[in-house]
DRENPA-3360 file (N, C-alpha, C; in nm, 2 decimals, always signed):
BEGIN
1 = XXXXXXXX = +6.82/+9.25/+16.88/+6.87/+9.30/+17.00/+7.02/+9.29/+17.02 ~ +7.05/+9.18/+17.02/+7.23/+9.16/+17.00/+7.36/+9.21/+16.88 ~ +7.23/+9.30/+16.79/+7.33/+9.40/+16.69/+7.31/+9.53/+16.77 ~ +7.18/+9.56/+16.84/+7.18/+9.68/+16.93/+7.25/+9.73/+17.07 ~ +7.32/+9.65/+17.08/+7.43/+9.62/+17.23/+7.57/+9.58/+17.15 ~ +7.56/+9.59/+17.02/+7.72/+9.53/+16.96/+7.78/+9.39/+16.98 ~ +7.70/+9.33/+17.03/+7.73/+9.17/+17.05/+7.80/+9.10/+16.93 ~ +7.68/+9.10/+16.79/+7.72/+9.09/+16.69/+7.71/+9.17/+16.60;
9 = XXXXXXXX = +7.75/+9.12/+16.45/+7.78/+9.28/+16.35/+7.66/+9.14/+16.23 ~ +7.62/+9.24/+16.12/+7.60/+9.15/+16.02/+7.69/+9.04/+15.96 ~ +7.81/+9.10/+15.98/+7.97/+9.01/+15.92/+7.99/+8.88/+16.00 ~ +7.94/+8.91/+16.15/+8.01/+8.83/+16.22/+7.93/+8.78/+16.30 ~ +7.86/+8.67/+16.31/+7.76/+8.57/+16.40/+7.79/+8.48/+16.46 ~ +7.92/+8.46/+16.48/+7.97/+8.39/+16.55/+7.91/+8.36/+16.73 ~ +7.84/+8.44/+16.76/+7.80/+8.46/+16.89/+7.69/+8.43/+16.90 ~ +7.61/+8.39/+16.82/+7.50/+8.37/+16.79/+7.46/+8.20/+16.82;
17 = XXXXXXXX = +7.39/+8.17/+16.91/+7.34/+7.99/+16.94/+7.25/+7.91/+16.93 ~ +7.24/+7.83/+16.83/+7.08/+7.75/+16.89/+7.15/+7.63/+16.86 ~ +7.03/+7.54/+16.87/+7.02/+7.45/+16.97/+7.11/+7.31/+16.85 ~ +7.12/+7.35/+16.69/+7.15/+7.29/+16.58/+7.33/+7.33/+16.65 ~ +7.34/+7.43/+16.63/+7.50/+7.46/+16.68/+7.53/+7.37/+16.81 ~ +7.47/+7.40/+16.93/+7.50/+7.31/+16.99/+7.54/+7.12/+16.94 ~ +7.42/+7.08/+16.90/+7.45/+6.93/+16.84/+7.56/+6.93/+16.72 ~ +7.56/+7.02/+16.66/+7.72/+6.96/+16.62/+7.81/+6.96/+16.68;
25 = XXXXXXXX = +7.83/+7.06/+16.78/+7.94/+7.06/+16.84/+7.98/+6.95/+16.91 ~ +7.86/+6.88/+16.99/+7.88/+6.77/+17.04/+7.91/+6.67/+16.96 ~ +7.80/+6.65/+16.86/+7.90/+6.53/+16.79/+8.03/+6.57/+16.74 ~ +8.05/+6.69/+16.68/+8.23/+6.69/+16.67/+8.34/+6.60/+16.79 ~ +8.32/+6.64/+16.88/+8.42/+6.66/+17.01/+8.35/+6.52/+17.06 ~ +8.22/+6.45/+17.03/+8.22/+6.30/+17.08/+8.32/+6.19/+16.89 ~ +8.29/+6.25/+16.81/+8.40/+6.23/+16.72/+8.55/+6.19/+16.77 ~ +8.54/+6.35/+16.81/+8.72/+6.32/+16.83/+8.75/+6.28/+16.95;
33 = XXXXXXXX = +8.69/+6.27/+17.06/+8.72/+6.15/+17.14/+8.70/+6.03/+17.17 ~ +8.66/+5.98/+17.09/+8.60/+5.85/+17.00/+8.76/+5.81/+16.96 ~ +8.76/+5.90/+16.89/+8.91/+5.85/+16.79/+9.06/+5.91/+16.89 ~ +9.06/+5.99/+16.94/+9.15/+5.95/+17.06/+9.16/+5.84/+17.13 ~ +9.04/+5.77/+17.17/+9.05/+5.65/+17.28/+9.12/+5.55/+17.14 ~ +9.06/+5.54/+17.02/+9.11/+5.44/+16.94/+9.28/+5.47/+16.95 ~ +9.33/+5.58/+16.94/+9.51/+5.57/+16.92/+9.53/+5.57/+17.06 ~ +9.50/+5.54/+17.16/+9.59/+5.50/+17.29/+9.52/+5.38/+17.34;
41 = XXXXXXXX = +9.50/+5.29/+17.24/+9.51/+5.15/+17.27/+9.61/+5.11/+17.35 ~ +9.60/+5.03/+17.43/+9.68/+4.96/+17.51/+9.63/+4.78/+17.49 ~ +9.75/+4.70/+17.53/+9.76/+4.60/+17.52/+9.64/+4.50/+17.63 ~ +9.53/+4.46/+17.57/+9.44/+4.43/+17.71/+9.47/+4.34/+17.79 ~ +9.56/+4.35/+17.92/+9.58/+4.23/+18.00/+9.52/+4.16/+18.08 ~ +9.39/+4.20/+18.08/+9.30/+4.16/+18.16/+9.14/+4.24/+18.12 ~ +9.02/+4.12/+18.12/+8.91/+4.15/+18.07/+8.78/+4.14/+18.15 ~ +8.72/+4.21/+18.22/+8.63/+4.15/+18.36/+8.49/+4.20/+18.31;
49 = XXXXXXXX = +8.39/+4.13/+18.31/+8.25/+4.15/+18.34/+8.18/+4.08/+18.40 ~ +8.05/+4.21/+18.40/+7.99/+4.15/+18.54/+7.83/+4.20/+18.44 ~ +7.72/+4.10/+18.46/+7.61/+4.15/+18.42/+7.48/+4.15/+18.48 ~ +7.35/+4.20/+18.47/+7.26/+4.18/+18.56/+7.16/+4.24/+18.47 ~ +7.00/+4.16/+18.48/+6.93/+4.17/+18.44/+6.81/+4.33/+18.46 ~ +6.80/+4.43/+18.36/+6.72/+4.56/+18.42/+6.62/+4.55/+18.35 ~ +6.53/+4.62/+18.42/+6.41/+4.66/+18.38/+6.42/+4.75/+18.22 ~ +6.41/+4.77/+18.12/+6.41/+4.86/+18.00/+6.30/+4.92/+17.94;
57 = XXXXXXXX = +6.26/+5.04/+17.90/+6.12/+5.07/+17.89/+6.14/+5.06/+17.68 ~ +6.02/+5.05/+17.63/+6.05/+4.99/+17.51/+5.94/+5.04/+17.42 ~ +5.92/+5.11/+17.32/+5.84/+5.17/+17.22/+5.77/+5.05/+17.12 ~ +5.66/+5.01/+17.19/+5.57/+4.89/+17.05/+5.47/+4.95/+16.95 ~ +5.49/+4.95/+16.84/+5.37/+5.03/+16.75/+5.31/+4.88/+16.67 ~ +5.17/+4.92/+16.74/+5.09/+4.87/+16.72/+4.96/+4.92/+16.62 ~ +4.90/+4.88/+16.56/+4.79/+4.98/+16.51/+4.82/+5.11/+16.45 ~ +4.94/+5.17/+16.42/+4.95/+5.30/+16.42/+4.99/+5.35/+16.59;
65 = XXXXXXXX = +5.00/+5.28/+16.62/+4.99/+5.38/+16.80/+5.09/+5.33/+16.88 ~ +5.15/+5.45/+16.93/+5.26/+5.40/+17.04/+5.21/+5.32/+17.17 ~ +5.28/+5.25/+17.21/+5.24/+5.17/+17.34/+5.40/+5.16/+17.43 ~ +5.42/+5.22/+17.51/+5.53/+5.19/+17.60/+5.53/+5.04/+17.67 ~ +5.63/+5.00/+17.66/+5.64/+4.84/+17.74/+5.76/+4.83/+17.85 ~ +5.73/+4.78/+17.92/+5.87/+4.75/+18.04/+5.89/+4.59/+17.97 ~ +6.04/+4.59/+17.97/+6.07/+4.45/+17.91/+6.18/+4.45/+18.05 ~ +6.26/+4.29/+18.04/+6.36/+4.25/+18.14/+6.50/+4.23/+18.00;
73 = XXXXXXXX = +6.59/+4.29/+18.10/+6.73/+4.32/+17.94/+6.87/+4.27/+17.98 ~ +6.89/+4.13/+17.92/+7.04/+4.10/+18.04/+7.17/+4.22/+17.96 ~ +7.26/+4.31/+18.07/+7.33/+4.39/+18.04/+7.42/+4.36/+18.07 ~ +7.58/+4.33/+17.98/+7.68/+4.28/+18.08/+7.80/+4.45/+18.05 ~ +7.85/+4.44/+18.17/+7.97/+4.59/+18.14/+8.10/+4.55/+18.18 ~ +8.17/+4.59/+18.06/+8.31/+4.53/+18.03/+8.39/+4.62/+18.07 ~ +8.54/+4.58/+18.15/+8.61/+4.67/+18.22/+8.74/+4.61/+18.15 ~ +8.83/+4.67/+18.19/+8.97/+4.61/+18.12/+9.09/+4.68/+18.25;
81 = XXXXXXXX = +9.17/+4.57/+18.26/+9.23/+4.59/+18.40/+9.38/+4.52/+18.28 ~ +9.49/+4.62/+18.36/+9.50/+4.72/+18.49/+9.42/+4.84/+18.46 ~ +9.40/+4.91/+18.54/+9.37/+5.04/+18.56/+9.22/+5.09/+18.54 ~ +9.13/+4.99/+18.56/+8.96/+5.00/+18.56/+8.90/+5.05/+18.46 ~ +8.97/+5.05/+18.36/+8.86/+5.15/+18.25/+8.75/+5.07/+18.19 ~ +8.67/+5.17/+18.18/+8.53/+5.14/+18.13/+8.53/+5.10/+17.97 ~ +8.48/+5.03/+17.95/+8.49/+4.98/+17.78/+8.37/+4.98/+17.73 ~ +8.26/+4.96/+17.77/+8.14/+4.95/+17.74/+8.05/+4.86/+17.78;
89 = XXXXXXXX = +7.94/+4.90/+17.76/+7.85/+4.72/+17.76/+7.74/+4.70/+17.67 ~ +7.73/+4.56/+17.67/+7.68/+4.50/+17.53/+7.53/+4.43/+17.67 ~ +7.40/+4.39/+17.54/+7.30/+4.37/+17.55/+7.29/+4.18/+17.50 ~ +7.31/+4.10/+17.63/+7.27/+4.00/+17.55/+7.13/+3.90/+17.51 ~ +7.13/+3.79/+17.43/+6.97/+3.75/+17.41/+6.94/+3.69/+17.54 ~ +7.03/+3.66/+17.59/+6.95/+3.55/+17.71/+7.11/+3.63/+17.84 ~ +7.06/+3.51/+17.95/+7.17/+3.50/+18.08/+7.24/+3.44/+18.04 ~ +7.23/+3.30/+17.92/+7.31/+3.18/+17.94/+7.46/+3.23/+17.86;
97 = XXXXXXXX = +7.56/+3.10/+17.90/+7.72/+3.17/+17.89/+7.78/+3.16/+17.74 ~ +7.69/+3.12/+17.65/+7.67/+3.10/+17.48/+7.67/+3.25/+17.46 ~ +7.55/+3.29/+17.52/+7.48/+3.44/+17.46/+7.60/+3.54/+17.51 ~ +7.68/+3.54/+17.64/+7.76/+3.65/+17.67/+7.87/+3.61/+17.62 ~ +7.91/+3.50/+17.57/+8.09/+3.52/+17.48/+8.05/+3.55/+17.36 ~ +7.94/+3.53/+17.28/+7.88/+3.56/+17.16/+7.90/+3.76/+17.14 ~ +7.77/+3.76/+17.24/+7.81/+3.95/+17.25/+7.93/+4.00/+17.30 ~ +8.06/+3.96/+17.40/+8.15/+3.97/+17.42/+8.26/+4.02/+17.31;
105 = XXX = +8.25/+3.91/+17.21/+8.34/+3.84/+17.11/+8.32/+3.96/+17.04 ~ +8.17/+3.97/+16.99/+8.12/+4.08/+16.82/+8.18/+4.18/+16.89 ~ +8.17/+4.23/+17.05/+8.23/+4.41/+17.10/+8.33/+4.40/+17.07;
% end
C-alpha cells in the first residue's frame, strides 16, 4: 500500500517501521547518552543517599513452571550534590551499614 501512495520506492525504505527498527534506535541514542554523561564528569563534591526497603515481584522456576514471588529489596539512590543529579541506585543484601558501603563502593 505505501508503494501505492508513493511513500516508498523499491530503492528506498527508509520510511518503512517495525518494531526491530525501533529497538535499535533506542539502544543507539541510550549508547550515546550513556557515553555523553561519561565525558562531562564533574568533580564529585558531595555524595547523598537515602534508601528504603520495596516490595519487588520475582520470577521462581520451579518444576519447569513459572511462579511469581513478592520479595522485600533494600534500594538505596545515589544523588551527587551540587546540583541534584541523579546517579543511580544500587540493590543491597541487607539494611545493615557493611552491605550499603559495599554496594556503594562497587557503583
Amino acid at each position: 500500500m505505501l508503494e501505492d501512495i508513493n511513500i516508498i520506492s523499491k530503492g528506498d525504505q527508509s520510511k518503512v517501521i517495525d518494531k526491530n527498527k525501533i529497538q535499535r534506535e533506542r539502544k543507539k541514542n541510550r549508547l550515546k547518552m550513556q557515553h555523553l554523561d561519561h565525558e562531562n564528569i564533574q568533580i564529585l563534591e558531595g555524595l547523598y543517599f537515602d534508601g528504603r526497603k520495596d516490595t519487588t515481584f520475582v520470577i521462581d522456576t520451579k518444576k519447569g513452571k513459572n511462579i511469581r514471588k513478592t520479595i522485600k529489596e533494600e534500594h538505596v539512590v545515589l544523588v551527587q550534590e551540587p546540583g541534584s543529579k541523579y546517579l543511580g541506585h544500587v540493590e543491597t543484601a541487607s539494611g545493615h551499614g557493611y552491605s550499603i558501603k559495599t554496594s556503594i563502593k562497587t557503583f
